[in-house]
KOLDO-927238 format. One record per residue (C-alpha): z, x, y. Coordinates in steps of 0.2 Angstrom, whole numbers. Layout:
REM residues N
+-------+-------+-------+
:    c3 :    c1 :    c2 :
+-------+-------+-------+
:     Z :     X :     Y :
...
+-------+-------+-------+
END
This chain:
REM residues 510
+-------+-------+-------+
:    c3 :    c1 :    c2 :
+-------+-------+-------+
:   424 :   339 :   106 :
:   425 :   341 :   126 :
:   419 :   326 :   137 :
:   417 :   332 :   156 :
:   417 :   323 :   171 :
:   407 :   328 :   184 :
:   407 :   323 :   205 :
:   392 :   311 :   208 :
:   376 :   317 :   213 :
:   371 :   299 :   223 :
:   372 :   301 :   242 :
:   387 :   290 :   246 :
:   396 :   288 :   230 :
:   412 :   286 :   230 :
:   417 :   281 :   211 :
:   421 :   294 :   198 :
:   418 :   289 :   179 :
:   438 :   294 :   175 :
:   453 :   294 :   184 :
:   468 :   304 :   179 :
:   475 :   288 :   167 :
:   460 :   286 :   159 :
:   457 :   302 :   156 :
:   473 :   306 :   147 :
:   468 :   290 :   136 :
:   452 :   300 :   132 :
:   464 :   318 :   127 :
:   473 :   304 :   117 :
:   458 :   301 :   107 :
:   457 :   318 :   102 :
:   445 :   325 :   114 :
:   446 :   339 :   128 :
:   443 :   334 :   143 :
:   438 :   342 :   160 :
:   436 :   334 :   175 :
:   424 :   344 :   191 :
:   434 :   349 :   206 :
:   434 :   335 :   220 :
:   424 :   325 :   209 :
:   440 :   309 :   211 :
:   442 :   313 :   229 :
:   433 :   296 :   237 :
:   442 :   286 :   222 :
:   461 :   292 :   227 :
:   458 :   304 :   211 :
:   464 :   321 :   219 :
:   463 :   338 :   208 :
:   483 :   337 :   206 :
:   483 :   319 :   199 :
:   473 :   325 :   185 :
:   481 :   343 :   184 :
:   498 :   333 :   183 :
:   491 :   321 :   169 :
:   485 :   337 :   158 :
:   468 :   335 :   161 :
:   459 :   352 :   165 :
:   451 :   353 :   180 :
:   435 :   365 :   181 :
:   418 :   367 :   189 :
:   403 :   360 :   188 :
:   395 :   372 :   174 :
:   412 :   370 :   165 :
:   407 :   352 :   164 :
:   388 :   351 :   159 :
:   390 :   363 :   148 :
:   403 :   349 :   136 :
:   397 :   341 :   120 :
:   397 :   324 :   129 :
:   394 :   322 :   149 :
:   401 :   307 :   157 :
:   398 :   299 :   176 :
:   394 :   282 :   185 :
:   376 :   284 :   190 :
:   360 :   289 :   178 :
:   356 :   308 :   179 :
:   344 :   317 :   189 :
:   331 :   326 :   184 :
:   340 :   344 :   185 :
:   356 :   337 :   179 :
:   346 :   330 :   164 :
:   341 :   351 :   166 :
:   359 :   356 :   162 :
:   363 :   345 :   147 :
:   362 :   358 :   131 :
:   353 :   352 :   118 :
:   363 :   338 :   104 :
:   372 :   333 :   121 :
:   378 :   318 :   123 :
:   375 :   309 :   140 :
:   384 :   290 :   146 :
:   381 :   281 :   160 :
:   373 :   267 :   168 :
:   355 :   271 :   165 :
:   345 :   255 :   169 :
:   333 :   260 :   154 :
:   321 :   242 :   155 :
:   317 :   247 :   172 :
:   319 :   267 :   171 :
:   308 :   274 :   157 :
:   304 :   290 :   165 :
:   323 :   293 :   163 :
:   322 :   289 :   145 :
:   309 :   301 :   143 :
:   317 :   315 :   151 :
:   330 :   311 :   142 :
:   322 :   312 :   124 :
:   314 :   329 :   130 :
:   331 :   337 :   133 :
:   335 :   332 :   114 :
:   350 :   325 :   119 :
:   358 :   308 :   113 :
:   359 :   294 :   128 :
:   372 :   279 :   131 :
:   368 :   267 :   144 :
:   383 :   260 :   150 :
:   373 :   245 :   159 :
:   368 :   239 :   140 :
:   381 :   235 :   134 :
:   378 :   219 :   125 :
:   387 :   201 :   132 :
:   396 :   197 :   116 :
:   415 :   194 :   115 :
:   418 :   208 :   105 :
:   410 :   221 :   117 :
:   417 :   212 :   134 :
:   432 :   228 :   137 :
:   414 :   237 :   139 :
:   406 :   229 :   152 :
:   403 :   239 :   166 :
:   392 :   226 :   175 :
:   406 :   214 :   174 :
:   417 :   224 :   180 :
:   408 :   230 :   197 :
:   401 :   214 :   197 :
:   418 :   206 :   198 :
:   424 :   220 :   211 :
:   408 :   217 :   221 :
:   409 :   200 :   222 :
:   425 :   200 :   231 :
:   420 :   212 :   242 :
:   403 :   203 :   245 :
:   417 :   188 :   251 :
:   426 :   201 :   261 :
:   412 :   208 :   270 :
:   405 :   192 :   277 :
:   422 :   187 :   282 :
:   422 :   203 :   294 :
:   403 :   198 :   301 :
:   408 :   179 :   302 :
:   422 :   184 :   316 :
:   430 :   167 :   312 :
:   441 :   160 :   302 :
:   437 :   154 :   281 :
:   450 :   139 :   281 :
:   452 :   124 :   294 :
:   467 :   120 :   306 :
:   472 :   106 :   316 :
:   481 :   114 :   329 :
:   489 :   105 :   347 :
:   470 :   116 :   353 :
:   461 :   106 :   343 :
:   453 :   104 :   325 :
:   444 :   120 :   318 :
:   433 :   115 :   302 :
:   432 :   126 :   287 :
:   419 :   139 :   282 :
:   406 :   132 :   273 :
:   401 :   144 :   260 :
:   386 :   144 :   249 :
:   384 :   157 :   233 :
:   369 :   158 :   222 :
:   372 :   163 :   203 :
:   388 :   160 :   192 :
:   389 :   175 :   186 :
:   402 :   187 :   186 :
:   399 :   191 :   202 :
:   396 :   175 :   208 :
:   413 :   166 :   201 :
:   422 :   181 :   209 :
:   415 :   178 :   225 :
:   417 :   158 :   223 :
:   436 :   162 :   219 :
:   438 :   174 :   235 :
:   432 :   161 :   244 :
:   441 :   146 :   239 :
:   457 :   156 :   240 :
:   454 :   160 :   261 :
:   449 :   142 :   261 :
:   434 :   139 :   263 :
:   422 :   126 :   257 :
:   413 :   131 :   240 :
:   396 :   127 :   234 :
:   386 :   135 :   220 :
:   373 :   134 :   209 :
:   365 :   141 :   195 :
:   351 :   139 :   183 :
:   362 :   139 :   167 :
:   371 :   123 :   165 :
:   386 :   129 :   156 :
:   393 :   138 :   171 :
:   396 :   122 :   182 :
:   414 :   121 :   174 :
:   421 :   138 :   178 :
:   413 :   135 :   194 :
:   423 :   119 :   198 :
:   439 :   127 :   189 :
:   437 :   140 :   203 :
:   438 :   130 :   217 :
:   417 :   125 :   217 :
:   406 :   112 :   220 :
:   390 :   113 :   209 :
:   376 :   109 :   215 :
:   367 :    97 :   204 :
:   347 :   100 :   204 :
:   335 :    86 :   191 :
:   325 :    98 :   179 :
:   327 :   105 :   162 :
:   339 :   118 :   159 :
:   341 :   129 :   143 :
:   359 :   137 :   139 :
:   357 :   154 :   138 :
:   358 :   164 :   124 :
:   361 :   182 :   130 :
:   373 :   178 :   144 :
:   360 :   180 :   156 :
:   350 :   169 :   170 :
:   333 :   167 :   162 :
:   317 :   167 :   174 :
:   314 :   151 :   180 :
:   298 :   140 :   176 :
:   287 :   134 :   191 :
:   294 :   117 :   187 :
:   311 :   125 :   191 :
:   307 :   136 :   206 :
:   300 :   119 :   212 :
:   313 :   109 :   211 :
:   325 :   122 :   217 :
:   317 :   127 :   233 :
:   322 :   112 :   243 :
:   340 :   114 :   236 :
:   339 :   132 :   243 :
:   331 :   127 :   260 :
:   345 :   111 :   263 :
:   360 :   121 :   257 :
:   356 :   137 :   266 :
:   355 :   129 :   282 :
:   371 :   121 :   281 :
:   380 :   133 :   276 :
:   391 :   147 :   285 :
:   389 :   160 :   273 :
:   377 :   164 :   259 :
:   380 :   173 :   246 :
:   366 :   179 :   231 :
:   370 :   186 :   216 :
:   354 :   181 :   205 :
:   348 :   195 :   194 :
:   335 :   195 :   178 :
:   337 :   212 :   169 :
:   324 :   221 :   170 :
:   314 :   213 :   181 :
:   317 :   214 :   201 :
:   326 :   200 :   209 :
:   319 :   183 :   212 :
:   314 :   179 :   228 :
:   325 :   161 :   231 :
:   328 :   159 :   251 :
:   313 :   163 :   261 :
:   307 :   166 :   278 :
:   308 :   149 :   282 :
:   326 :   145 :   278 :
:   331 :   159 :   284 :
:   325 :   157 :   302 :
:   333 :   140 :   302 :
:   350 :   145 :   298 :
:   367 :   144 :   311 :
:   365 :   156 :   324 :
:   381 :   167 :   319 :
:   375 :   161 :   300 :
:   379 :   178 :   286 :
:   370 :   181 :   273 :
:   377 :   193 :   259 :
:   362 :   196 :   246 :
:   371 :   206 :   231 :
:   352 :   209 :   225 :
:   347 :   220 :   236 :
:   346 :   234 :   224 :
:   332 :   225 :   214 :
:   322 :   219 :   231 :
:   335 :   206 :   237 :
:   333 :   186 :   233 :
:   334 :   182 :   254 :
:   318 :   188 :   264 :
:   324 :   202 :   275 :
:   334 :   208 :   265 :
:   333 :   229 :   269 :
:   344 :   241 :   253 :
:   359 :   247 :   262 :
:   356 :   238 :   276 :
:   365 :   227 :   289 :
:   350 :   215 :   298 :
:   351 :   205 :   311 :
:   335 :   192 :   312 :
:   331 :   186 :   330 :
:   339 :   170 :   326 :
:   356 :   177 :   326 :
:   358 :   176 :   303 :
:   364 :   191 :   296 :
:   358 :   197 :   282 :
:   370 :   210 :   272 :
:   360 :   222 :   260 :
:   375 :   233 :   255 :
:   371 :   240 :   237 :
:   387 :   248 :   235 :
:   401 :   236 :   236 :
:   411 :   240 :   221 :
:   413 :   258 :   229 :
:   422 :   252 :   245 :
:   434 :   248 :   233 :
:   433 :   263 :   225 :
:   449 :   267 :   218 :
:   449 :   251 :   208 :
:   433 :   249 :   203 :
:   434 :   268 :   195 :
:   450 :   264 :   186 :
:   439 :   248 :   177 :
:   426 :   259 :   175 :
:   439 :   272 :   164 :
:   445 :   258 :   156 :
:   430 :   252 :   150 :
:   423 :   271 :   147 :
:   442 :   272 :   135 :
:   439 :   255 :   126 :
:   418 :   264 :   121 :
:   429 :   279 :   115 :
:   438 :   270 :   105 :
:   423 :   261 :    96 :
:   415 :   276 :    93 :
:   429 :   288 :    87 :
:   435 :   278 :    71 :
:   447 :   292 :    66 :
:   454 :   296 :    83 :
:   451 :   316 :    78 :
:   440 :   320 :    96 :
:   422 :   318 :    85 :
:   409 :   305 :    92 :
:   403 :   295 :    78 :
:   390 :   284 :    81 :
:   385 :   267 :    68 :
:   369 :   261 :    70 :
:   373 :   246 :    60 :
:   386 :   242 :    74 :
:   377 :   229 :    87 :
:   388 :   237 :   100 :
:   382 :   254 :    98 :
:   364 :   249 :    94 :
:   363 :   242 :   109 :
:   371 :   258 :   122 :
:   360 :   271 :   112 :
:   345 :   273 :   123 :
:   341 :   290 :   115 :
:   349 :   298 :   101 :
:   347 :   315 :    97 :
:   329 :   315 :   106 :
:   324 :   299 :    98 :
:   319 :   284 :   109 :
:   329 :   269 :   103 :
:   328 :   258 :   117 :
:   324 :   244 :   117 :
:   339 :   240 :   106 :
:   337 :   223 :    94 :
:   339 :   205 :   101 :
:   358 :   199 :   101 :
:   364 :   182 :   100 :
:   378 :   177 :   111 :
:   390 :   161 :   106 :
:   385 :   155 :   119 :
:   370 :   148 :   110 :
:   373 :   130 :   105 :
:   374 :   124 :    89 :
:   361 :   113 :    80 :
:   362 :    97 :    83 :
:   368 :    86 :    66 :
:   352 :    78 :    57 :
:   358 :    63 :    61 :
:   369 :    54 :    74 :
:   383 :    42 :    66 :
:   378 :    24 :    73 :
:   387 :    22 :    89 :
:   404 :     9 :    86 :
:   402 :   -10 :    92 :
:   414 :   -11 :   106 :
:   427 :   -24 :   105 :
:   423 :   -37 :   115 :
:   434 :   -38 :   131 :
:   447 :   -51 :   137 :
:   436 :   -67 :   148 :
:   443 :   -74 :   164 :
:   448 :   -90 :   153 :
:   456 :   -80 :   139 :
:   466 :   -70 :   152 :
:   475 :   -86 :   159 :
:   477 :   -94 :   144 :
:   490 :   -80 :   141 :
:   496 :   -83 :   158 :
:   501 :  -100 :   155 :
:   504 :   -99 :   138 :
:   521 :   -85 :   144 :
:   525 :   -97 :   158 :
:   526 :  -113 :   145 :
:   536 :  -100 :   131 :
:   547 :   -94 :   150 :
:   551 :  -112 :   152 :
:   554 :  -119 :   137 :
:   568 :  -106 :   133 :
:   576 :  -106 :   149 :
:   576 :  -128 :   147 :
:   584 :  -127 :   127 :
:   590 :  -110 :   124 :
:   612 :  -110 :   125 :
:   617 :   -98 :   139 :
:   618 :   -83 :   139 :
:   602 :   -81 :   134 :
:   588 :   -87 :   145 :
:   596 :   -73 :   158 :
:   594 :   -59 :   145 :
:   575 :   -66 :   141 :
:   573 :   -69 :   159 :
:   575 :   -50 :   160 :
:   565 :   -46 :   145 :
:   549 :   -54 :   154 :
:   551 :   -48 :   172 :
:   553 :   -29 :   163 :
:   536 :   -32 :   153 :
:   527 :   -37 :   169 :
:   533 :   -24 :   180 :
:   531 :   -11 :   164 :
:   512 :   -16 :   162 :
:   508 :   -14 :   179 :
:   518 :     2 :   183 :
:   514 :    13 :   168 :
:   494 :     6 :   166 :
:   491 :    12 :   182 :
:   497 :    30 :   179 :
:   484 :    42 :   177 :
:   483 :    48 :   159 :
:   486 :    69 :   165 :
:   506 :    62 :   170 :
:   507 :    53 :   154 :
:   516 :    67 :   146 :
:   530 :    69 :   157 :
:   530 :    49 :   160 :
:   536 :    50 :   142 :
:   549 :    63 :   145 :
:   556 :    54 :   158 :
:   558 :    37 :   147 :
:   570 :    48 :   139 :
:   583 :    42 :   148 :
:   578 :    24 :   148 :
:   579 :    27 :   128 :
:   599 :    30 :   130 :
:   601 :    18 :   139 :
:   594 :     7 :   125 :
:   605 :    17 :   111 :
:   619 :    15 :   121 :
:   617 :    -3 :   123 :
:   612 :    -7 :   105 :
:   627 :     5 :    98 :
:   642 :    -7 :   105 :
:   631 :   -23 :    99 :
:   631 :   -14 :    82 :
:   649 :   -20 :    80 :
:   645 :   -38 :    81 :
:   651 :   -50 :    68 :
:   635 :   -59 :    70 :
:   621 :   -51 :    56 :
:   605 :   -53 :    64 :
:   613 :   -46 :    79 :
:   619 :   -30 :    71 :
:   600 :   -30 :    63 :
:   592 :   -30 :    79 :
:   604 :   -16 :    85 :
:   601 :    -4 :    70 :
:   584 :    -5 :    72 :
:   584 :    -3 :    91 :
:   594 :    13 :    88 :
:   581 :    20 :    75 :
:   565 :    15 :    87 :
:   575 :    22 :   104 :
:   580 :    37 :    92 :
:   562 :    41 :    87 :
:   556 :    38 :   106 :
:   571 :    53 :   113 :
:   567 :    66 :   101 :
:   548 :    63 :   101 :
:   550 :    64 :   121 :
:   558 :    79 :   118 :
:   548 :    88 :   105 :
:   533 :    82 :   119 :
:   543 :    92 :   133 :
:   546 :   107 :   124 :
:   528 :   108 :   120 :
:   523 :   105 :   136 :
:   535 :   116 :   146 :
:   529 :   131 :   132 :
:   512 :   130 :   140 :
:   518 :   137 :   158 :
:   530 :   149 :   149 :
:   522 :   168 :   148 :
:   516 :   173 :   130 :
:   512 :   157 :   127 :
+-------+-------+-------+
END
């Protein structure tokens, strides 16, 4: 079977489903494959990469005329025209908000696979085009609000004087949010973020984040995605909205619900009582923007100085990566749907995956696909709860200083009858307990591992010691030396065995 690759139709685009790697990853799969002339131009994809990868490059009725079109963006009406019938089509179709398209697209007889449906399971992630361009577009979202911010992300103190860091805000943890939390913490600046699944707070903070915290009831989600929130929600969210946006430098709002338009979350209000010099980088502008003012494609300037950024295509300014993810991803759907790796799309109904692309197949409307459940879904909770433990009660005041005195009365009486020399040995025994409790219980329980790799050496020193008492005519002493041997013995290669394991966590492949 042939797959062709044709130049966008979009005004403006600059992606191109294939590059000349991906591509000979396809041939690899068994299938022909011809790429339109110019069509990798914007992408850094010129005519001679492919032709020197062995990929054919033709024209455009070369290409819709293949047993399976591929391309970034849904097709138009007459491209829809130019399939054959028993076609197969793959893109990102938006087909919950675009049933016209799926329409069309039954009409022509032709099998659809929308590449924006994929479903957000672990097994169908090397497929996700939204995570890719969302994680693209939310570093350049960061990127694109540093240029309009015409200062610096991070503090200085300098001889000058002190410059304070950027205080940035984002709205959604998803993909796109993380990225742009990430890109931000890296140049510097001060991260906050929030989003209505509770679950994200972790990879937020692991990014560099703050969460915001917000009192209400929150579900975790089930399909990977934000859910609508209730009026409750929206209620107690507003003020967090109003307080944060105002303090912050730099908004940045990624909030989506598929297949509906974008949630309006900072409003006319908040947005006039912004920083003067304040940026605002909605990354839903696409679906009718979550900021008020917000114009598609547009860069807006309110007359309280906030700028409000409605670029739609910010994975194409980076266009030459984000094209290379989108291949990848296009490869890793190949791969699913050719089981024999002989060049003939096979398609399994039984599959979630595939269910959940097919939008149309073979004039048939599929969509929409069954419900999946993600692992993101918590488990049931047990039936019931074991009965919480009895903590033991603590050490009083007055039990504490009996053990105080109680040591200084044992401290005393061997240093007054014991035969020299061994109130000085005991007198070192005590002083190295004190100074041992106070010093290791206050180290933090993260540096507990290499604390115990560092008594390693304490440890020989105790073999050593107990090694040239061994020798003693005395029994008891030669008891306490072998056994001092065996518990120092256990101590050094336990510290080791506890290093080694702990220095194969930073080593790669681990």
């Amino acid at each position: 079977m042939r797959i062709g690759i044709p130049r966008e139709s979009k005004a403006g685009e600059t992606l191109v489903a294939a590059t000349a790697k991906t591509a000979t990853q396809l041939q690899g799969l068994g299938y022909d494959v011809v790429v339109e002339s110019g069509a990798g131009a914007l992408a850094d994809q010129a005519d001679e990469a492919f032709a020197d990868a062995g990929v054919t490059v033709g024209s455009a009725d070369d290409v819709w005329s293949s047993d399976i079109v591929v391309k970034i963006n849904a097709p138009s009406a007459d491209e829809i025209g130019r399939l054959r019938a028993g076609a197969t089509i793959i893109s990102m179709m938006a087909p919950a908000r675009s049933p016209e398209l799926v329409e069309q697209l039954a009409a022509q007889g032709v099998t659809a696979l929308a590449m924006d449906a994929v479903p957000r399971i672990s097994r169908a992630q090397s497929m996700d085009v939204l995570s890719s361009m969302a994680n693209v577009a939310g570093y350049r979202a960061v990127v694109e609000a540093a240029h309009e911010f015409g200062r610096m992300f991070t503090g200085q103190v300098t001889a000058a004087g002190k410059m304070p860091p950027a205080r940035v805000f984002v709205i959604g943890g998803g993909v796109a949010g993380l990225a742009a939390i990430g890109a931000a913490a890296a140049m510097g600046a001060v991260v906050r973020a929030f989003d209505v699944r509770p679950e994200v707070a972790e990879q937020v903070e692991s990014l560099g984040g703050t969460f915001v915290e917000v009192d209400f009831e929150s579900e975790v989600s089930t399909d990977g995605y934000a859910k609508e929130m209730t009026a409750e929600q929206e209620a107690a969210t507003a003020a967090m909205y109003d307080e944060e946006a105002r303090n912050a430098d730099i908004v940045i709002s990624t909030a989506l619900i598929p297949g509906r338009p974008a949630p309006r979350l900072v409003h006319e209000g908040t947005v006039a009582g912004m920083k003067p010099g304040s940026v605002v980088v909605d990354m839903a502008a696409a679906n009718g923007g979550n900021v008020a003012g917000t114009e598609a494609d547009q860069r807006v300037v309110t007359e309280h100085g906030v700028t409000i950024l409605g670029y739609t295509d910010l994975a194409g300014r980076l266009a030459a990566q984000t094209s290379q993810l989108f291949g990848t991803n296009i490869v890793n759907l190949f791969k699913l749907i050719t089981p024999e790796k002989d060049g003939v799309l096979t398609l399994d109904m039984d599959d979630v995956v595939q269910r959940g692309v097919t939008v149309v197949q073979d004039g048939s409307v599929m969509w929409p696909p069954p419900a999946v459940t993600v692992s993101a879904t918590p488990q049931a909770a047990p039936a019931a709860a074991p009965a919480p433990k009895e903590p033991k009660p603590a050490l009083t005041a007055r039990g504490k200083m009996a053990v105080v005195l109680g040591a200084i009365a044992l401290f005393w009486l061997v240093n007054a009858t014991a035969p020299d020399p061994i109130p000085q040995h005991f007198t070192v025994l005590m002083l190295s307990i004190v100074i041992g409790y106070y010093v290791i219980g206050k180290v933090a329980h993260a540096l507990h591992t290499p604390l115990m790799s560092v008594t390693n050496a304490i440890s020989g020193v105790v073999v050593v010691g107990a090694l040239v008492q061994v020798a003693s005519d005395d029994n008891l002493i030669r008891i306490m030396s072998t056994v001092a041997i065996l518990l120092a013995s256990i101590n050094i290669f336990g510290g080791f065995a506890v290093t080694r394991r702990m220095l194969a966590m930073f080593s790669k492949g681990a």
